[in-house]
C-alpha positions in Angstrom: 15.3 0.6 -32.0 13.4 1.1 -28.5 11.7 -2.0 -27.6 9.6 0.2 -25.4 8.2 2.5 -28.2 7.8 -0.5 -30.4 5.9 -2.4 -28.0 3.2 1.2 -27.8 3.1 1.0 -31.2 2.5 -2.9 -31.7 -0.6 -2.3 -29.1 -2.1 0.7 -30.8 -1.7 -0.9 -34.1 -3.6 -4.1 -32.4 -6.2 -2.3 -31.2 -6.8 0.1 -34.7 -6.5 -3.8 -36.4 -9.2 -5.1 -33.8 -11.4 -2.9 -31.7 -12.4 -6.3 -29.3 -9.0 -6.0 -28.2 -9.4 -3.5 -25.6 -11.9 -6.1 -23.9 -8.6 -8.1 -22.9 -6.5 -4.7 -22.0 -8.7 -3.6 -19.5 -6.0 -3.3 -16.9 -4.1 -0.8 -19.3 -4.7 2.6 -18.8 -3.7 5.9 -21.5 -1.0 7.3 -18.9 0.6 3.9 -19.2 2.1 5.1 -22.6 5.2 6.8 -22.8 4.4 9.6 -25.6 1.6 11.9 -25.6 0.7 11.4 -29.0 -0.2 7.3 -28.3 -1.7 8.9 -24.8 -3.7 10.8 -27.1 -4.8 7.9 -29.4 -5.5 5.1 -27.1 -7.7 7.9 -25.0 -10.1 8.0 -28.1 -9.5 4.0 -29.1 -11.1 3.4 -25.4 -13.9 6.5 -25.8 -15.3 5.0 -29.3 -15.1 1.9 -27.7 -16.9 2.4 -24.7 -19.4 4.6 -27.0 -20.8 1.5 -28.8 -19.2 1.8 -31.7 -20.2 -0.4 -34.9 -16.7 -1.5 -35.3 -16.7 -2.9 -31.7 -17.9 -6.8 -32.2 -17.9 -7.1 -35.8 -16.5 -10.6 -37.1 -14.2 -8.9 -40.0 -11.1 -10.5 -39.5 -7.6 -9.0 -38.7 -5.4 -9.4 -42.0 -3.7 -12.8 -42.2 -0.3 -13.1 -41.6 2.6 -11.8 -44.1 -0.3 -9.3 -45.5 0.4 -6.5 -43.0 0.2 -3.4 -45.9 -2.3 -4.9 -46.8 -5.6 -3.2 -44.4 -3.7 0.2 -44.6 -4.3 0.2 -48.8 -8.0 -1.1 -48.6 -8.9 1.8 -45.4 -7.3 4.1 -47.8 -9.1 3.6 -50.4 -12.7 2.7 -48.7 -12.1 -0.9 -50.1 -14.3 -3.8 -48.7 -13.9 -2.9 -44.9 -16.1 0.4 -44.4 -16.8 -0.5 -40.8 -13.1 -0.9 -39.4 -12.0 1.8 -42.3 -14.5 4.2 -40.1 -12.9 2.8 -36.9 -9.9 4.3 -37.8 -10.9 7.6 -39.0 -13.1 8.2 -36.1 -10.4 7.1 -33.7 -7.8 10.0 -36.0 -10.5 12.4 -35.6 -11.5 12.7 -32.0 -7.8 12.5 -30.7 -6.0 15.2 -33.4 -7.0 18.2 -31.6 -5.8 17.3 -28.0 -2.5 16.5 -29.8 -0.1 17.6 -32.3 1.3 15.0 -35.3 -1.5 12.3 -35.8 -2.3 11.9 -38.9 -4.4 8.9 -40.8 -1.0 8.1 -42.1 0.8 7.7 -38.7 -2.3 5.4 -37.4 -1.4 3.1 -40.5 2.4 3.4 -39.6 1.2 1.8 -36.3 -1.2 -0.7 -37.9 1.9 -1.9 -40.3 4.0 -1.9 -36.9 1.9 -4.6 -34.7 3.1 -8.3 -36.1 -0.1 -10.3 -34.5 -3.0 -8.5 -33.4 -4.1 -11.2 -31.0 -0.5 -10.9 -29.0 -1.7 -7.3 -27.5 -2.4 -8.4 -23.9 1.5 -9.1 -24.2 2.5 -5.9 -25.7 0.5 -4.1 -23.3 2.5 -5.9 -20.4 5.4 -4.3 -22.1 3.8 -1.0 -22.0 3.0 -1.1 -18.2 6.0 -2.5 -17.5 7.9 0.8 -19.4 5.5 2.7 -16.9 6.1 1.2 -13.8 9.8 1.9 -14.3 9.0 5.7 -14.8 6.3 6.2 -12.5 8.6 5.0 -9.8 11.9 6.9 -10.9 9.4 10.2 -10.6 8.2 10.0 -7.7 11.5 8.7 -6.3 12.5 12.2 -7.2 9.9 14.0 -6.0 11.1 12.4 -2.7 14.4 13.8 -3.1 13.2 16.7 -4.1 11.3 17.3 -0.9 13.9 16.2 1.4 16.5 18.4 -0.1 13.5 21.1 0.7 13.0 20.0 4.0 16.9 20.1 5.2 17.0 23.5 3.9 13.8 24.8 6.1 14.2 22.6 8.9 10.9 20.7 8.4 10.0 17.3 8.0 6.3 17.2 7.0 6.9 17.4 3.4 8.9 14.7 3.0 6.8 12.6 5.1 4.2 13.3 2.7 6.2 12.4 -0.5 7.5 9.1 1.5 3.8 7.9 2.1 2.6 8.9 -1.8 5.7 6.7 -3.2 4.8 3.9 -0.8 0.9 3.9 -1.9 2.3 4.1 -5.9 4.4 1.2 -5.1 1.4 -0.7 -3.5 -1.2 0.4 -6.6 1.1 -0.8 -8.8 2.1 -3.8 -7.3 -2.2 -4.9 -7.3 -2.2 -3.9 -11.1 1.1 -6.3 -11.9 -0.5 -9.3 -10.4 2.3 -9.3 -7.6 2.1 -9.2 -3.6 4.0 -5.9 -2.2 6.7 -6.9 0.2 10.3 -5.3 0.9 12.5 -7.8 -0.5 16.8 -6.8 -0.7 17.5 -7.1 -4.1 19.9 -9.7 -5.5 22.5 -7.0 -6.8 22.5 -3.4 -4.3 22.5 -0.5 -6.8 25.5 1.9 -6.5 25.3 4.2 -3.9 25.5 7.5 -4.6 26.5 9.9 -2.4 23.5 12.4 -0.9 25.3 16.3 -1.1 25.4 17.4 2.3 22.9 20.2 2.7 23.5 23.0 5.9 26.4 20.8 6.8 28.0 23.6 8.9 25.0 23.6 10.9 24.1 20.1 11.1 27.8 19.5 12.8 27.3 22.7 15.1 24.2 21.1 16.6 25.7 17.7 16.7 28.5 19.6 18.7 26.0 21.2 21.1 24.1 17.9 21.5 27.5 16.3 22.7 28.7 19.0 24.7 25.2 19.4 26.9 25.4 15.7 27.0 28.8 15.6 28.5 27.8 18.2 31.2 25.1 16.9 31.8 25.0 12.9 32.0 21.6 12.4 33.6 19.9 14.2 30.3 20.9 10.9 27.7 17.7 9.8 29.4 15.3 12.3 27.1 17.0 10.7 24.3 18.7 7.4 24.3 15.2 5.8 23.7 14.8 7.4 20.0 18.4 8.5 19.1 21.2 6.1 17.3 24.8 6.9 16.8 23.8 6.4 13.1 21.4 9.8 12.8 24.7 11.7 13.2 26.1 13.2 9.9 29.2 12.9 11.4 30.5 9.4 12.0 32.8 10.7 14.5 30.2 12.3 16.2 28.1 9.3 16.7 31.3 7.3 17.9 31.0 9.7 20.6 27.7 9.7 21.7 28.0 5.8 21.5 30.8 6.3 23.9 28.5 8.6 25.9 25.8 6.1 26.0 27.7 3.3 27.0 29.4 5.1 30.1 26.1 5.8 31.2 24.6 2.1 30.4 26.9 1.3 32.7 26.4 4.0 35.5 30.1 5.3 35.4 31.0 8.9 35.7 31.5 10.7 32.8 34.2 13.4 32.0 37.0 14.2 29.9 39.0 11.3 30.9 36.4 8.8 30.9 35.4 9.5 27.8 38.7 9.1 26.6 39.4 6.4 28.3 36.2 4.8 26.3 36.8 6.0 22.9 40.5 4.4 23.8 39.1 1.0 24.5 37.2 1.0 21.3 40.0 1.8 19.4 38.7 5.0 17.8 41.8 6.8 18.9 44.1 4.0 17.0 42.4 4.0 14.1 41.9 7.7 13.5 38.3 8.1 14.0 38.6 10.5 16.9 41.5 12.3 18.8 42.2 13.5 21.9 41.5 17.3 21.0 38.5 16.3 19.4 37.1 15.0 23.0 38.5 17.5 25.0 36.9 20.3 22.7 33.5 18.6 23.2 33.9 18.4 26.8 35.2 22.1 28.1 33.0 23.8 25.4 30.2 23.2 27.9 26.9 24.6 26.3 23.5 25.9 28.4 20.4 24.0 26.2 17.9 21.5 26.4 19.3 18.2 25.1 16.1 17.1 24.3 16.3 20.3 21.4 18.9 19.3 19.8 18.4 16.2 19.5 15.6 16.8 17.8 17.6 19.0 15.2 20.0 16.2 15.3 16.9 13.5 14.6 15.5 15.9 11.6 18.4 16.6 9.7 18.8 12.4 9.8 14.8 12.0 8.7 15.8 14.1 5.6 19.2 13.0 5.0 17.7 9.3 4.8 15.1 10.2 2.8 17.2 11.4 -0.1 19.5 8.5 0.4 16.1 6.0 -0.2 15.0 8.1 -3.1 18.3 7.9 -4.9 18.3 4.3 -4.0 14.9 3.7 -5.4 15.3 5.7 -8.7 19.1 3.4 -9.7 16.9 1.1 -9.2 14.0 2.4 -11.8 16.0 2.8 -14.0 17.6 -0.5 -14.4 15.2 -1.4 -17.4 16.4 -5.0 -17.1 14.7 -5.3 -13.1 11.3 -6.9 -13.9 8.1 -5.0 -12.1 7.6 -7.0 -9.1 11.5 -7.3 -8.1 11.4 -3.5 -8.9 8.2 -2.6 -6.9 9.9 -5.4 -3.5 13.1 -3.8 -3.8 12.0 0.0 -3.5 9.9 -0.9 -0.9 12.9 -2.8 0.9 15.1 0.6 -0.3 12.7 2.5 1.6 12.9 0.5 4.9 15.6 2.7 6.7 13.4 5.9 6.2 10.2 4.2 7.8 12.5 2.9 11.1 13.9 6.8 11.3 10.0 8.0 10.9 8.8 5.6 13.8 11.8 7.1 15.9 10.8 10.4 14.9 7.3 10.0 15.6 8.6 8.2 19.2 11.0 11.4 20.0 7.8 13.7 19.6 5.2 11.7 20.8 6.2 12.3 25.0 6.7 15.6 26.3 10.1 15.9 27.6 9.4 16.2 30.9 7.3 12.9 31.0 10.6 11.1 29.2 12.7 12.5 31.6 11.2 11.6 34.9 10.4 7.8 33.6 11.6 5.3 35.4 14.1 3.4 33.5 13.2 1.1 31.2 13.2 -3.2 31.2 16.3 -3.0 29.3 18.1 -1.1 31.5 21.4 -2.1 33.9 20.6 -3.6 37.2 20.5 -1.9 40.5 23.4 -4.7 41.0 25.3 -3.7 37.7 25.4 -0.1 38.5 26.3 -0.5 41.7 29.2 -2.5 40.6 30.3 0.0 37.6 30.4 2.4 40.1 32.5 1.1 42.4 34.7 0.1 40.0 35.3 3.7 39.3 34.2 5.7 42.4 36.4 6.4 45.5 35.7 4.3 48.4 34.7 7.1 50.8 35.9 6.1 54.7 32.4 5.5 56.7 31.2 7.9 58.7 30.5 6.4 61.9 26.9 5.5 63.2 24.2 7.9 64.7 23.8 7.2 68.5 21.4 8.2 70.6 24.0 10.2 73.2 26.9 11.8 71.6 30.0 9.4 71.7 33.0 10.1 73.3 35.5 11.9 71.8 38.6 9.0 72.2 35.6 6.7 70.2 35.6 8.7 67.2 39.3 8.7 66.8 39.3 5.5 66.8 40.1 3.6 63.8 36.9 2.2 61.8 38.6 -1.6 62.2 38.9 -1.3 66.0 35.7 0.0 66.8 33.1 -1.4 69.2 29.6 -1.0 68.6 
């Protein structure tokens, strides 16, 4: 038995039993139902009633309880209750030819189906809740769906788009369950599933070239360390290294293939396997002409879509865990969907500047000292032997033999 498709039939059944019940359902809507024959039905139930129809506000009472075949027998037979008889058969007859199956028979099935007419309001909260579930786990999928496009074309906008729809869903249907939308983690994480990589070949190639133009070029982690995180790397390795990269140049040390091996060393990313030596040598000689700025943003796409997809699967486990009540569903998708909205401000950030604007900035409040670079690199530089001072007459020749610790001003 499906609690769901009993709890459609215990409404429709309510309402055919007692037309004045749709004045207390008013929030329900036909798309809440599951099957398109009770879409169908309660479609009509809400035209007729909205029509005026004699059945609305009569005082016939529903059957007592315990005598639940009973109204089926008298409708059948045109017994002592014409007015709600004719509520029935009206109801039959203007939904029957937008739907296949509905019969007079299968509206007293559901009449014989609802235990207590005056408990709708509480089967339709069942019915809504069934249709929360499934309205999320849809467009959750039509997310995926559109990132999985996206990483195949390169583009972004779609999924974008099918991010901001699922987030104004989640809000509608957060108003119509009485409940306040706000991320909230949920008690129990769903499994995570593993997103298929998509273009992985070429996602690691430009993750390569990012690294390599950034190794040849220090000075250009400037166009990008403000909007790019290790973690948009599909790689893990790779984003080890350009957290190396970033921190040699937080520092203001020279970077080359030994400093960067030196770094990865101190981080323990050689010990534990994440990198080797090769790996950071490859990177460094396999200098690359580009714009770091470019692929960076190929790098910052492919993480925008690769998100996505992981938030959508995220957000349908959690639709379809039918024992997750609406509001701790709706709170937890929204939460599931956090990641993707911090990529998108990043994303918006990288594209927002023109390169050349990010890269002659001055650096930012966060950045190293004039005192702490100046320190990194004298930990690491050669101290270069002083030239000695500019005079106005050329000096002597024994003078600038002499050694700088002897000299006389």
């Amino acid at each position: 038995m499906n609690p769901l498709l009993e709890a459609e039939r215990a409404v429709l059944g309510a309402v055919l039993l007692d037309p004045d019940q749709l004045r207390r359902m008013d929030w329900l809507a036909p798309d809440h139902f599951h099957r398109p024959l009770h879409q169908a039905l309660f479609t009509s139930l809400r035209k007729l009633h909205s029509d005026g129809h004699p059945a609305v506000g009569t005082d016939e009472p529903a059957p007592p309880r315990g005598t639940r075949g009973a109204w089926p027998d008298r409708i059948t037979a045109g017994g002592s209750t014409p007015v709600r008889s004719q509520w029935v058969t009206d109801a039959v007859d203007d939904a029957a030819p937008h739907v296949r199956g509905l019969t007079a028979a299968y509206a007293h099935t559901l009449i014989s189906s609802c235990p207590r007419p005056e408990h709708a309001p509480v089967y339709g909260r069942m019915v809504l809740q069934g249709a929360i579930h499934r309205t999320v786990a849809q467009h959750a999928i039509r997310l995926h769906q559109a990132a999985r496009a996206d990483a195949l074309k390169g583009e972004v906008e779609g999924t974008m788009r099918s991010a901001d729809i699922l987030t104004g869903v989640l809000t509608d249907l957060a108003r119509r369950w009485g409940t306040e939308p706000r991320p909230v983690a949920p008690t129990a994480a769903p499994p995570a599933a593993a997103v298929p990589p998509v273009k992985a070949d070429l996602v690691a190639e430009d993750e390569r070239f990012l690294l390599a133009v950034l190794a040849e070029q220090p000075q250009a982690l400037d166009e990008v360390v403000a909007w790019l995180r290790p973690g948009d790397f599909a790689d893990p390795a790779h984003g080890q290294v350009y957290r190396c990269l970033g921190a040699l140049h937080h520092r203001g040390e020279p970077i080359d293939r030994i400093t960067l091996l030196w770094e990865a060393q101190q981080r323990g990313l050689l010990a534990d396997g994440t990198l080797s030596g090769e790996q950071l040598t490859a990177l460094c000689d396999g200098a690359v002409p580009g714009s770091a700025d470019w692929f960076a943003q190929r790098v910052m796409r492919s993480s925008l879509t690769r998100t996505a997809a992981a938030s959508a699967r995220s957000v349908r486990a959690l639709a379809e865990d039918e024992a997750l009540g609406p509001g701790r569903l709706i709170n937890s998708a929204l939460h599931a969907l956090g990641p993707l909205s911090e990529v998108r401000t990043r994303w918006a950030t990288a594209n927002a500047t023109p390169t050349s604007t990010r890269a002659a900035s001055a650096p930012s409040a966060d950045g190293p000292s004039p005192a702490r670079v100046h320190a990194a690199r004298a930990r690491s530089a050669p101290h270069p032997t002083p030239a000695p001072p500019d005079r106005p007459d050329p000096a002597p020749a024994p003078a600038a033999a002499r050694s700088p610790t002897r000299g006389h001003p």
